[in-house]
C-alpha positions in Angstrom: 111.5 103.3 110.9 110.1 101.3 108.0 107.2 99.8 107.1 105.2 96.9 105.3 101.6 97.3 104.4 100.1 94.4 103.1 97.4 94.3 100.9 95.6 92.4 97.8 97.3 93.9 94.3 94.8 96.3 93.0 95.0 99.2 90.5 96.7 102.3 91.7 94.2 105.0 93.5 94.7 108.2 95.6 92.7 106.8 98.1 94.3 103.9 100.3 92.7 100.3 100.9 93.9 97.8 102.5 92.2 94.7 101.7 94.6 92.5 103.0 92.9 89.2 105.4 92.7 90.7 108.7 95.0 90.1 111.4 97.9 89.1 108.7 100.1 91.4 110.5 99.6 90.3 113.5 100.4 86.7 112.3 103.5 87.7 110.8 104.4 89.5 114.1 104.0 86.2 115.9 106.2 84.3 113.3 109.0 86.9 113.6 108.8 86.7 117.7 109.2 83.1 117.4 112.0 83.5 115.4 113.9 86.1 118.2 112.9 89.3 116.2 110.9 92.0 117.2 108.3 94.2 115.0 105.7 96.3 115.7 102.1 96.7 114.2 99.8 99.8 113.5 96.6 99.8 115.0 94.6 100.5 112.0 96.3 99.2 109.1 97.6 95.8 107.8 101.3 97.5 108.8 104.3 95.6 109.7 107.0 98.4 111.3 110.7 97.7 111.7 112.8 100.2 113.9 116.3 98.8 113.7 119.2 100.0 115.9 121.1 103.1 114.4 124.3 100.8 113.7 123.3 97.9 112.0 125.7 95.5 110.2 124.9 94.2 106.7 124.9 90.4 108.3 122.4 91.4 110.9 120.3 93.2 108.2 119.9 90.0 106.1 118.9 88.1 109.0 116.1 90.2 109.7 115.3 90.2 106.2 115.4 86.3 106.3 113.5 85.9 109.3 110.9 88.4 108.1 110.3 86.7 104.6 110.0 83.2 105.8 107.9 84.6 108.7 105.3 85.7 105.7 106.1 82.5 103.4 104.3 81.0 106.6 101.7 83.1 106.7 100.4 82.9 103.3 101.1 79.1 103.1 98.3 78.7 106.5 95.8 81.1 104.2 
């Protein structure tokens, strides 16, 4: 399993803050399910989680990747 946090760029800190525009996860999520690929949230973060099958080609990696990218391209072109 991997993950995506999104959040605003600040300056490093110890403490973790997620400043992101709520519910940006959740939108992504949606994008990628309309697009046939399945991701999971977290329940308190901003957090995108992938779990991929143990054998994964290369082609099947990058069309996750390009599904996941233009799912946020969307996301941050709606605001």
């Amino acid at each position: 399993m991997i993950g995506c946090e999104f959040s605003s760029p600040s300056p490093p800190t110890l403490k973790p803050k997620s400043d992101a525009p709520k519910s940006i996860a959740s939108r992504v999520q949606n994008k990628c399910l309309e697009n046939d690929m399945l991701t999971l949230t977290t329940s308190i973060y901003e957090t995108i989680r992938f779990i991929p099958m143990l054998t994964v080609s290369e082609s099947e990696m990058n069309e996750g990747l390009d599904i996941f990218s233009k799912a946020v391209e969307d996301v941050a072109k709606e605001g």
